[in-house]
C-alpha positions in Angstrom: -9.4 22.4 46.9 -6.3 20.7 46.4 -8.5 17.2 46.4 -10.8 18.3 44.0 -7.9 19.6 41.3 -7.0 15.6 42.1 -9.6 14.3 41.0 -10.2 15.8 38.2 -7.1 15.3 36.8 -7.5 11.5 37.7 -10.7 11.9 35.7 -9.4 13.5 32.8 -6.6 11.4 32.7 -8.7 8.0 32.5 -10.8 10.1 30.4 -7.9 10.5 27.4 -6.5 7.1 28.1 -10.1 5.7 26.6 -10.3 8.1 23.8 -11.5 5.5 20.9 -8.9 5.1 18.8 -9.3 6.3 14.7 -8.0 2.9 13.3 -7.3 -0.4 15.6 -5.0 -3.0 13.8 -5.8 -6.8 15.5 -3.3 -9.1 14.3 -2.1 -12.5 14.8 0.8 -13.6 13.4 1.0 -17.3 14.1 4.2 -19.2 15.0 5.7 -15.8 16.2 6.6 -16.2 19.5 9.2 -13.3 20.6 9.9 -10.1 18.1 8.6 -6.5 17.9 5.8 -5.2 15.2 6.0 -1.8 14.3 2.9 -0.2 12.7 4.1 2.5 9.5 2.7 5.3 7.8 4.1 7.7 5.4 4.3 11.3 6.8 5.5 14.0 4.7 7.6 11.8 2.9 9.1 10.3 5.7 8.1 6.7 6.6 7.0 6.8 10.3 6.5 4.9 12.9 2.9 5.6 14.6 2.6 2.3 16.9 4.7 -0.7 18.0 4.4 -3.8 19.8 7.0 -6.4 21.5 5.7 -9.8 21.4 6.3 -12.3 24.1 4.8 -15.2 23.9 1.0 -13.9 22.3 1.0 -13.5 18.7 -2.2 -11.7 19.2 -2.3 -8.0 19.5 -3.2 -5.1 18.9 -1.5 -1.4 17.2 -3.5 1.9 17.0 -3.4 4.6 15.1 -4.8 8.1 14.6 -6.3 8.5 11.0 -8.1 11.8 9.5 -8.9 9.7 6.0 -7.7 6.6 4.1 -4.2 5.8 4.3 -1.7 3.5 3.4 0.4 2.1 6.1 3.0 -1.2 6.8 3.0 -3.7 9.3 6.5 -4.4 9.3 8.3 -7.7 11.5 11.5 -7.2 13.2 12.9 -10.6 13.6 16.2 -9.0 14.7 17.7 -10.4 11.3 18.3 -8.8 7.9 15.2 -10.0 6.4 12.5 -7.3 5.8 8.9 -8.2 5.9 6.5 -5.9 5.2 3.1 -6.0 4.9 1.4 -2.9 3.0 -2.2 -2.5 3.2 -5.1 0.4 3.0 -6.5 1.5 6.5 -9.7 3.2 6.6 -11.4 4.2 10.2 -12.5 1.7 12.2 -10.8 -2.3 13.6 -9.1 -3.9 10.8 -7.7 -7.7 11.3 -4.4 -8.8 9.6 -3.8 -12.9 10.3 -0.7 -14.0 8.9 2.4 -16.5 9.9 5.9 -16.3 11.0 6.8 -18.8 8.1 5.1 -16.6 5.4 4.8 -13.4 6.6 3.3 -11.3 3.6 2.4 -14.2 1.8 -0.4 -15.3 4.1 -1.6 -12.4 5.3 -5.0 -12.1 5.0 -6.7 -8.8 5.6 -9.8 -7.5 6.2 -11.9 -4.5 7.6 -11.3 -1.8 4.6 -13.2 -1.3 1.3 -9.9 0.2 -0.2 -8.1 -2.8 0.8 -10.5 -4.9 -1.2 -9.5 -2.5 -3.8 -5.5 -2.5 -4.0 -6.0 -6.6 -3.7 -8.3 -7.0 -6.8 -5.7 -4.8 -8.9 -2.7 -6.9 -7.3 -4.5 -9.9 -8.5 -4.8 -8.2 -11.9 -1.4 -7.7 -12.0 0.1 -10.8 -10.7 -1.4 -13.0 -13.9 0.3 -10.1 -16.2 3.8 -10.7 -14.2 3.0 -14.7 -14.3 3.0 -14.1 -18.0 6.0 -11.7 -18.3 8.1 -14.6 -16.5 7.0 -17.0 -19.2 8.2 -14.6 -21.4 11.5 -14.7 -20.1 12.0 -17.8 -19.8 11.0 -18.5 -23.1 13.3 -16.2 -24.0 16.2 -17.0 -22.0 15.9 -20.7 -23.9 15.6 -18.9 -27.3 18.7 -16.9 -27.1 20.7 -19.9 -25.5 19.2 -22.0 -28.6 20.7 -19.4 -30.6 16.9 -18.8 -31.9 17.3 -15.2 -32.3 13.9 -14.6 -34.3 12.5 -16.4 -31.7 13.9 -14.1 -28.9 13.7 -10.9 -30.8 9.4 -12.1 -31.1 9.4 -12.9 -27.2 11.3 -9.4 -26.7 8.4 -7.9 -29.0 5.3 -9.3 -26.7 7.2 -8.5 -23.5 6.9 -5.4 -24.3 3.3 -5.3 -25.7 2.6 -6.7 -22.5 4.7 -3.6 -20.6 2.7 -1.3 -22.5 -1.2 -3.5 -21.3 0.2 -2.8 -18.0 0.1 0.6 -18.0 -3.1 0.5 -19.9 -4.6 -1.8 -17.3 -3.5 0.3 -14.4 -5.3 3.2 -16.0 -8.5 1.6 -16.6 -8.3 -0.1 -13.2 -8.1 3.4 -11.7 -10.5 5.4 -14.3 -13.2 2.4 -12.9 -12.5 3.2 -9.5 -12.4 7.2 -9.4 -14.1 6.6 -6.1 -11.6 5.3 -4.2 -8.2 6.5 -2.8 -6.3 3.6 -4.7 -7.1 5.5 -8.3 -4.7 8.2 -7.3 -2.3 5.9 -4.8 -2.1 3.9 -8.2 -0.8 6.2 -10.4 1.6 7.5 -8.4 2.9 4.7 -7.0 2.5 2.3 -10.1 3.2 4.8 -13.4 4.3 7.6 -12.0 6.4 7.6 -15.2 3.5 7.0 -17.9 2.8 9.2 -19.9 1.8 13.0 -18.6 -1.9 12.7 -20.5 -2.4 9.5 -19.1 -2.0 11.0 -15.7 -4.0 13.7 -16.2 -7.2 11.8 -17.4 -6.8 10.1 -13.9 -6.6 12.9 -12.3 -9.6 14.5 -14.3 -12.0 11.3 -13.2 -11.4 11.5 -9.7 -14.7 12.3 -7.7 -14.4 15.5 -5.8 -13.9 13.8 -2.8 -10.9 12.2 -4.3 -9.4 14.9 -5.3 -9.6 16.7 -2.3 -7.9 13.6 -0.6 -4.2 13.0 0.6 -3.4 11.0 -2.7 -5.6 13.7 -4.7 -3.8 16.1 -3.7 -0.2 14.5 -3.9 -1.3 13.4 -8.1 -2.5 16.9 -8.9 1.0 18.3 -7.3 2.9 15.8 -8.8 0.8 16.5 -12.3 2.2 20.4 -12.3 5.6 19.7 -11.5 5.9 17.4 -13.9 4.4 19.7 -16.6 6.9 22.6 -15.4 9.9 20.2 -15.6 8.6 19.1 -19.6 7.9 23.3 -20.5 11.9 23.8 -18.9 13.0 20.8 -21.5 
């Protein structure tokens, strides 16, 4: 008797150890050659960590995670200095790959293996020529107001922020045109949680019923009725 309770625990056991895992992260990170990389989620507003590796020698591996839907989550680098790299990126279920560098860490990292990843990258791209252009402004600024131009910097001052105001407006279209997707409502509450409580709300209104009924659904429509109750108390 004793033999057979054994063995079936042995069974079980090598049962759960292959259990296929919701989300498998394979990542190389080249150039790294000692360090530890910590997979991160946000749980309940607390920044966890699910996963974690210590490398020795291989900068390929592998981190695992359990995952009921889309999620956002961090590979983050300790290099046992005070520089933080993070690398943010959308996980759906299923092997993802993240290739990156020791040199470059988030700037190289190329991802792959999620549709809301495509997603979050073509809005970063979208935003990245508005900041290009917002540092132009500065600059031409800057030179204006040293020039003592002051019509000149009060203009610049003017278009920066026109251009503020386009990225809201862009950040809302991006997400109207992709109700679809988990990034609408990770967008607006991660980009303009500030905007304006209508804009918000016509987010919120687009999202699919799927979306809605999702983590970042859920967390925009709570976020939505707190923030009327705090403007109805003012």
């Amino acid at each position: 008797m004793k033999k057979t309770i054994t063995f079936l625990l042995i069974i079980l056991t090598f049962a759960c150890s292959n259990k296929p895992q919701d989300l498998v992260v394979k990542t190389n990170i080249k150039g790294l050659k000692k360090g530890t990389v910590y997979l991160k989620r946000v749980i309940d507003t607390v920044l966890v960590t699910v996963d974690s590796v210590i490398v020795n020698g291989n900068p390929e591996f592998e981190l695992y995670a359990e995952l009921d839907e889309p999620d956002l989550f961090i590979l983050d680098l300790d290099k046992n200095s005070k520089e933080e790299d993070r690398i943010s990126f959308f996980a759906d279920k299923g092997t993802m790959e993240i290739n990156t560098t020791l040199k470059h860490f988030v700037a190289d990292a190329v991802i792959k293996g999620s549709e809301q990843q495509k997603i979050l990258e073509d809005y970063q791209k979208l935003m990245s020529r508005l900041n290009n252009r917002n540092l132009d402004f500065i600059k031409e600024r800057f030179e204006a107001e040293r020039n003592g131009d002051t019509a000149t910097a009060n203009t610049i001052e003017k278009k920066q922020n026109s251009l503020f105001k386009n990225r809201y407006l862009q950040t809302v279209n991006f997400a109207l045109n992709h109700n679809d997707s988990e990034v609408a409502p990770y967008l607006a509450l991660s980009e303009i949680y500030n905007a304006n409580t209508n804009l918000l709300d016509t987010i919120h209104a687009s999202l699919t019923p799927r979306i809605k009924n999702s983590k970042y659904g859920k967390e925009l429509q709570k976020f939505l009725e707190e923030r009327k109750l705090d403007e109805k108390s003012n």
